[in-house]
C-alpha positions as CSV (number, residue, x, y, z in Angstrom):
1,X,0.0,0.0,0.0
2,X,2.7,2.6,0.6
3,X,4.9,1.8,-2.2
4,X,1.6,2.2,-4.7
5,X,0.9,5.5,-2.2
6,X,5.2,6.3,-3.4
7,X,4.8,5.3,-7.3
8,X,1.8,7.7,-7.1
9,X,3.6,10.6,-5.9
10,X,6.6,10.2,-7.9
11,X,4.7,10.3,-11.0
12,X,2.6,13.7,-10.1
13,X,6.3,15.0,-9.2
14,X,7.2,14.0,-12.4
15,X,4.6,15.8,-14.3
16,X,4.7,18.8,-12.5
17,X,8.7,19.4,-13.4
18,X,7.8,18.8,-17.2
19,X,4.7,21.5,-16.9
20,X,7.5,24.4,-15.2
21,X,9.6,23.3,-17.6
22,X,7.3,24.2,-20.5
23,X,6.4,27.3,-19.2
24,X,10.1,28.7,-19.2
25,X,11.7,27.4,-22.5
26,X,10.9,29.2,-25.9
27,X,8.7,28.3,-29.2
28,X,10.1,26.9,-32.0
29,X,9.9,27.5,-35.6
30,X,6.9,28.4,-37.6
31,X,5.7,25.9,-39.6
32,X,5.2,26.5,-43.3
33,X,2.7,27.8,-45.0
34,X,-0.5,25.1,-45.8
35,X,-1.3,24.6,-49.8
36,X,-3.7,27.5,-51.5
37,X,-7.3,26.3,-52.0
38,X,-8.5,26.1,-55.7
39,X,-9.5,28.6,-57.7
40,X,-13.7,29.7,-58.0
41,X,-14.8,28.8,-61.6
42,X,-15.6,32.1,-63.9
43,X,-18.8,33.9,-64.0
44,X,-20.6,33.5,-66.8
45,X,-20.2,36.2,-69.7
46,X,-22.8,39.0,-70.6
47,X,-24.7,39.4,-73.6
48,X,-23.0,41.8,-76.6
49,X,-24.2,44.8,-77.2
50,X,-25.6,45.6,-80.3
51,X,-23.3,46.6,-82.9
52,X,-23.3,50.4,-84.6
53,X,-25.1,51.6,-87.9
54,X,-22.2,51.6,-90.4
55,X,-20.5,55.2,-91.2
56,X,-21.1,56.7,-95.2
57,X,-18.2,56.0,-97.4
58,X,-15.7,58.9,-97.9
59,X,-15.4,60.7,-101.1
60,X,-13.5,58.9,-103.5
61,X,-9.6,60.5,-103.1
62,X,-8.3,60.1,-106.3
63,X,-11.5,61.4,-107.5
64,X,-11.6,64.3,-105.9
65,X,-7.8,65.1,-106.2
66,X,-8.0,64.7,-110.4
67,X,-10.7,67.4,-110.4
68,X,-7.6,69.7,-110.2
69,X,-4.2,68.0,-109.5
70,X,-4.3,66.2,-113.1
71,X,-0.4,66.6,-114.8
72,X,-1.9,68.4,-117.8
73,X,-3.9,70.4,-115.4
74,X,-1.2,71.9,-113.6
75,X,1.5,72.4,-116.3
76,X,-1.1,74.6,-118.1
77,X,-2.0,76.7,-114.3
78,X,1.9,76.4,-113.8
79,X,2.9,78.0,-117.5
80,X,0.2,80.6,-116.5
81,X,1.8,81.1,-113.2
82,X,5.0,81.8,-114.7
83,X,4.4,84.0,-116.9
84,X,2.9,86.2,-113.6
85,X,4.5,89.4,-112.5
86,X,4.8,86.8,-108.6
87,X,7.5,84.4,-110.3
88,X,9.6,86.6,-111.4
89,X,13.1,85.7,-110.0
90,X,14.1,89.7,-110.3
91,X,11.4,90.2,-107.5
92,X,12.8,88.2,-104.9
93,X,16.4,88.8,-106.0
94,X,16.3,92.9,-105.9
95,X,14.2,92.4,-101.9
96,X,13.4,89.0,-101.4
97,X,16.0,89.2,-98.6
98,X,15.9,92.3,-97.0
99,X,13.3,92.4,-93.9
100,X,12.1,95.5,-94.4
101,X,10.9,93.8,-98.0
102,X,11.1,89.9,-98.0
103,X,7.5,89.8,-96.5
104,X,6.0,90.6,-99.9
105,X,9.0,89.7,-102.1
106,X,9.6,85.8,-100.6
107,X,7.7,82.8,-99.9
108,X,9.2,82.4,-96.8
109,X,9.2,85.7,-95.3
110,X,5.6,86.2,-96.4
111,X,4.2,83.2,-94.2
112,X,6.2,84.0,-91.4
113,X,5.0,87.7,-91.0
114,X,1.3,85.8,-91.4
115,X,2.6,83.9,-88.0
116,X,4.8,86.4,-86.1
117,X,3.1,87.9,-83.1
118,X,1.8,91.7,-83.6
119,X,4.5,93.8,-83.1
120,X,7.6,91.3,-84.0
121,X,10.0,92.9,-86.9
122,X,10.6,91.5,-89.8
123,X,14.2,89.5,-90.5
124,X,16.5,89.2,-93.3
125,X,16.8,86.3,-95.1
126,X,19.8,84.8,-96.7
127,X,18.1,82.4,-99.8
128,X,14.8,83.6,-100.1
129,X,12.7,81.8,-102.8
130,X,9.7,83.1,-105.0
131,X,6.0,83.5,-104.4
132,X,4.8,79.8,-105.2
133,X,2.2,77.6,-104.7
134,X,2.5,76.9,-101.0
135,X,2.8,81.1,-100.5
136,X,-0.9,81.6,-101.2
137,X,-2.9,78.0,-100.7
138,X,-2.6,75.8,-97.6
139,X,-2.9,72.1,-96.9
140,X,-6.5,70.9,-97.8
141,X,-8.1,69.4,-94.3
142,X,-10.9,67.1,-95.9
143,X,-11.8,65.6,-99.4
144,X,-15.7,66.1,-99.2
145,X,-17.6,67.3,-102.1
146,X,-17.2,71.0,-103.2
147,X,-13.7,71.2,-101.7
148,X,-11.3,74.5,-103.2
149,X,-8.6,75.2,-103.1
150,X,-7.7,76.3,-99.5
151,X,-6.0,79.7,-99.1
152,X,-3.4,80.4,-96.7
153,X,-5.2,83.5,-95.1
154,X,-8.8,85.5,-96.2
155,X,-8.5,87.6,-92.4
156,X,-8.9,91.4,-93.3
157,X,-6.0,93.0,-93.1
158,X,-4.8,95.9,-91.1
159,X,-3.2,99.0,-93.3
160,X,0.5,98.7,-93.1
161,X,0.4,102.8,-93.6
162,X,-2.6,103.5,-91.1
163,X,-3.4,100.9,-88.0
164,X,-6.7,102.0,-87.7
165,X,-7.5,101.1,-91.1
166,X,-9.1,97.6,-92.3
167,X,-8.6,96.2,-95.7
168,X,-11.4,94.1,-95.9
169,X,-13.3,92.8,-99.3
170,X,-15.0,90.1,-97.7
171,X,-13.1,87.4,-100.0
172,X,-10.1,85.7,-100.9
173,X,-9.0,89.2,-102.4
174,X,-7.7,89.8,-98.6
175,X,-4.7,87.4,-99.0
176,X,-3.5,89.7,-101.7
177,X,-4.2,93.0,-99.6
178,X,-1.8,91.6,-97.8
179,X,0.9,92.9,-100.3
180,X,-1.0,95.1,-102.6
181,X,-1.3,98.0,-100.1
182,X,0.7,101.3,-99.5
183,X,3.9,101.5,-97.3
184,X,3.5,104.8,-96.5
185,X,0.8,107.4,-96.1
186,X,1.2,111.0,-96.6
187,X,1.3,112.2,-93.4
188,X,5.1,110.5,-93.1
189,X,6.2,113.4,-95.7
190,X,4.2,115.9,-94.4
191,X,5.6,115.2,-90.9
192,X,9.4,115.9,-92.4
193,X,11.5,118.9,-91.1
194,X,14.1,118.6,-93.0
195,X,15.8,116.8,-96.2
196,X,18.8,116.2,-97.5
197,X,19.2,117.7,-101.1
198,X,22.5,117.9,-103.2
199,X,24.2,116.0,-99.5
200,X,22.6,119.2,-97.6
201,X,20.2,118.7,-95.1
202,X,17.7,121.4,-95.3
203,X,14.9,122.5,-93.4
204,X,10.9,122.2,-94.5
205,X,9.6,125.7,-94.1
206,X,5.8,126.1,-92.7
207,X,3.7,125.5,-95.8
208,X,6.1,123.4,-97.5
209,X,6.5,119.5,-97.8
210,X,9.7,117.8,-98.1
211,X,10.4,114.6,-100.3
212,X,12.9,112.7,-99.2
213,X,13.9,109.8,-101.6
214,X,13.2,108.6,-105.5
215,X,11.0,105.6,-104.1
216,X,8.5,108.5,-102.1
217,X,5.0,108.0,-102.4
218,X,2.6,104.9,-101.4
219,X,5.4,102.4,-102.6
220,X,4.3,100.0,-105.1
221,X,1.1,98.3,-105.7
222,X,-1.5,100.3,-103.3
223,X,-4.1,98.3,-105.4
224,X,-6.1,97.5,-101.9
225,X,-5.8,100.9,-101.0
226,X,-7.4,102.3,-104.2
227,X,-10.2,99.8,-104.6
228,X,-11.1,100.4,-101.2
229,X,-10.8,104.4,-101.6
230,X,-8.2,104.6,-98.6
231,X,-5.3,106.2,-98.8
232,X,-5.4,109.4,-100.8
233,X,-5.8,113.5,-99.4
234,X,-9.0,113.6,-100.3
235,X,-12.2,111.6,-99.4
236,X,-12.5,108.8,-100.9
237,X,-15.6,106.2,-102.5
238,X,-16.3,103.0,-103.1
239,X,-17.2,101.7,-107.1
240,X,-18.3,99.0,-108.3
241,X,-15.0,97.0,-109.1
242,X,-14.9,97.0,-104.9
243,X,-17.1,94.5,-105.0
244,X,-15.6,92.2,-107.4
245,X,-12.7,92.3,-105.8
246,X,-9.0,91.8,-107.0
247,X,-9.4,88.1,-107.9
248,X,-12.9,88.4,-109.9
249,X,-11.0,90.3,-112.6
250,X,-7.9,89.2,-112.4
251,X,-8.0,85.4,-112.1
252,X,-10.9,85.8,-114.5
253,X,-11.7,82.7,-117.3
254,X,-8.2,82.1,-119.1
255,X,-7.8,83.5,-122.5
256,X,-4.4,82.8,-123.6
257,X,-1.4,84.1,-121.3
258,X,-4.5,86.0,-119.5
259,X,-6.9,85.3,-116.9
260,X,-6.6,82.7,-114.4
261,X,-3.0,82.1,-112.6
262,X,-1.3,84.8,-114.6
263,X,-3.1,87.1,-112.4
264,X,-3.3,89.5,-115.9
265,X,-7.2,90.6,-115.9
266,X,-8.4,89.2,-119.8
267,X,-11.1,90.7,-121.9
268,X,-13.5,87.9,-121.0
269,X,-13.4,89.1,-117.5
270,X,-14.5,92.7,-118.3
271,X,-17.1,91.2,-120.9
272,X,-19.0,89.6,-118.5
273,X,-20.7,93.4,-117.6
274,X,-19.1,95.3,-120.0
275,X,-20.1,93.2,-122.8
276,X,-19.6,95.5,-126.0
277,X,-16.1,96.1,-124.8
278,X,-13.3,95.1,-127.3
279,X,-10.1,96.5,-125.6
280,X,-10.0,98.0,-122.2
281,X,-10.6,101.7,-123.3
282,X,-13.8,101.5,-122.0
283,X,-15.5,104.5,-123.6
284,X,-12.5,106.0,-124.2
285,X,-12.2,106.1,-120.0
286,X,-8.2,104.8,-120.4
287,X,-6.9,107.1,-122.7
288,X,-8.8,110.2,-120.7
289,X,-6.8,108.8,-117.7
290,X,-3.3,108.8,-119.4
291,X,-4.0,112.0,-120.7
292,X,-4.7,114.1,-117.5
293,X,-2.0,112.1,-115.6
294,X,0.6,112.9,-118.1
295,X,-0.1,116.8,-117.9
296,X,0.0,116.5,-114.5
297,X,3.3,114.6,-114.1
298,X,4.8,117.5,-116.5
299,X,3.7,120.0,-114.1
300,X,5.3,118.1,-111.1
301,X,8.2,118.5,-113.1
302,X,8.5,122.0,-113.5
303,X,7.4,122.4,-109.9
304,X,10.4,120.2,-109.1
305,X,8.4,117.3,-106.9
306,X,9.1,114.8,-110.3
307,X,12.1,114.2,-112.6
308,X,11.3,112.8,-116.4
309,X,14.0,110.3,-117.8
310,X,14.5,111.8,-121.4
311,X,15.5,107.9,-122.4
312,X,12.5,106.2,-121.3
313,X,10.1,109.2,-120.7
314,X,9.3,107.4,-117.3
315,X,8.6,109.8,-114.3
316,X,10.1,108.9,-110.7
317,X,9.9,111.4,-107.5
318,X,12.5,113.8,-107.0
319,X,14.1,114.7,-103.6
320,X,12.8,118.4,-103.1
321,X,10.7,120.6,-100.7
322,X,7.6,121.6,-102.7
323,X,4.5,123.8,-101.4
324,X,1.2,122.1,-100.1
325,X,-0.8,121.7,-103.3
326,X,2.3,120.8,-105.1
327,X,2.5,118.1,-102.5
328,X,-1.2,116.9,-102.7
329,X,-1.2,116.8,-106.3
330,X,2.4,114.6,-106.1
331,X,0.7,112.2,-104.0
332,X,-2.4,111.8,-106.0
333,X,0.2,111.4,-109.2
334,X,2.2,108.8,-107.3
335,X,-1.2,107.3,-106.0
336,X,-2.5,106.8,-109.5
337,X,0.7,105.8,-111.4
338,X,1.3,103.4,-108.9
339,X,-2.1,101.6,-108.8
340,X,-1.4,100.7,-112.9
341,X,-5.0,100.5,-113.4
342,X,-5.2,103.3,-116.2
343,X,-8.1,104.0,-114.0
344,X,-9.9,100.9,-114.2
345,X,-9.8,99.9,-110.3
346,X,-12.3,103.1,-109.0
347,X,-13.3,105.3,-111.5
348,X,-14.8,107.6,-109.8
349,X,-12.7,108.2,-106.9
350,X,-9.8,108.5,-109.7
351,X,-11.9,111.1,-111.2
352,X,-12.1,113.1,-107.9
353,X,-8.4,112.9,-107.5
354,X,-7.1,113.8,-111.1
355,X,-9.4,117.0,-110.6
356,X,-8.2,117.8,-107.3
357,X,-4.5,117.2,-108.2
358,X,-5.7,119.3,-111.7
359,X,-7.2,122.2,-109.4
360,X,-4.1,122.6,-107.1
361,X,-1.6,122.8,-109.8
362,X,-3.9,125.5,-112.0
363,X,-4.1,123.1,-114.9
């Protein structure tokens, strides 16, 4: 009985010394991770949607490219185009690469003073090229029906002479305005205190005008200027021609080296309102011009505002200080020559000036 008591006791003893023990000695390891269950199965797809109604075929490209672009096609608009006063290499030699020129006398200087912010000056150019193709039309942006032949600008222009002017016709006739516009206006010489004459500067008296340089006057080709009645000393109108514009006569239907890209107004232009006309005296309205700006030029002369080549009989400005009305009617000469109309672009407003230019010089 005692032993079994003994054996008893010595086995409890035993099993509390393995229970301390477990509570003082550390864990061991972590076991590793178990296996990953299996993946769900996949949900079952949703219905398509219906599909969309089909688009309309495009225009044709070839098609609507050959309605212009065929070879024959453009040799015959590029022989035109050559024979233009805007290809002629002498242009764009003679200014194409001087700033205060290359604007209107290079391809390149032309579309950047179209981009330049307001106010940015002009810059010389070292190899300007000629007024071309890419100068005046711009990359098409779609080939649907009735496309033209996109222009590179038709935003009315300002006047490079006056800022508060607008050149506008409405048209494509504002991407030449662009150009075909005066330099200067007359209050530049009328602002002059002095000039230098014979390498002596002297002074403009009260009442007097000075003219300082061969190339005074508008500059050449103040064509928007004229149309548009702007420009000149005396008030001026608005005539029909305004409204046709600079490309409605002269890139008129093509009669030989005329019409079209030559830019050279033809006969069948002018028909289609003046249809008895067979030449462009008019009623005898161009020789009447050329007469009365002739006497006026040889009155410039003897007042000293014009020389007179004896070689070519061509009339050019001469540096001199003339009175007031010698002035006006210089500038209304210079106005006139330099439109090259014969009087064709505003009749009437011509009219006013040749009598006003007339009047002041007592002829």
């Amino acid at each position: 009985m005692k032993n079994t008591s003994f054996l008893k006791l010595f086995l409890f003893a035993i099993i509390c010394a393995f229970m301390a023990a477990s509570c003082t000695t550390k864990e061991g390891p972590m076991g590793a991770n178990g296996l990953n269950g299996e993946n769900g199965e996949n949900g079952i797809n949703g219905i398509n949607g219906t599909n969309g109604t089909d688009g309309k075929d495009g225009v044709d490209g070839n098609m609507s490219c050959l309605v212009c672009h065929t070879q024959a096609g453009m040799d015959a608009l590029t022989a035109l185009y050559n024979y233009s006063g805007h290809a002629a290499a002498e242009n764009v030699s003679y200014a194409g690469g001087r700033a205060s020129c290359s604007p209107c006398h290079s391809n390149e200087l032309f579309l950047n003073a179209l981009n330049q912010a307001p106010g940015v000056a002009a810059i010389d150019i070292a190899y300007p090229t000629a007024i071309s193709c890419a100068t005046c039309h711009a990359n098409h942006q779609s080939l649907e029906d009735d496309i033209s032949a996109p222009m590179t600008t038709v935003a009315a222009v300002t006047a490079i002479a006056n800022e508060s002017v607008t050149l506008d016709f409405g048209n494509a006739s504002n991407l030449c305005a662009n150009c075909h516009q005066s330099r200067r206006g007359f209050e530049y010489y009328q602002a002059l205190t002095s000039v230098t004459i014979n390498g002596i500067p002297t002074e403009v008296p009260d009442g007097m005008v000075g003219i300082n340089s061969s190339h005074a006057g508008p500059h050449h080709g103040p064509q928007a200027n004229t149309l548009l009645g702007d420009g000149a000393m005396v008030t001026g109108t608005i005539a029909t021609h305004t409204s046709v514009g600079c490309t409605g006569c002269h890139m008129g239907e093509v009669d030989g080296f005329t019409g079209g890209h030559s830019f050279k107004p033809s006969l069948a232009a002018c028909n289609s309102c003046h249809s008895g006309a067979t030449d462009f005296n008019i009623n005898g309205k161009r020789t009447d011009f050329d007469t009365r700006l002739e006497a006026i030029a040889e009155a410039l002369v003897e007042a000293g505002a014009l020389g007179k080549d004896e070689d070519t009989g061509e009339y050019h400005p001469a540096v001199s200080i003339v009175t007031d009305d010698e002035f006006l009617a210089f500038w209304h000469y210079m106005y006139l020559y330099e439109d090259h109309s014969h009087g064709a672009h505003n009749p009437p407003h011509f009219e006013n000036l040749l009598t006003s230019a007339e009047t002041a010089l007592g002829l």
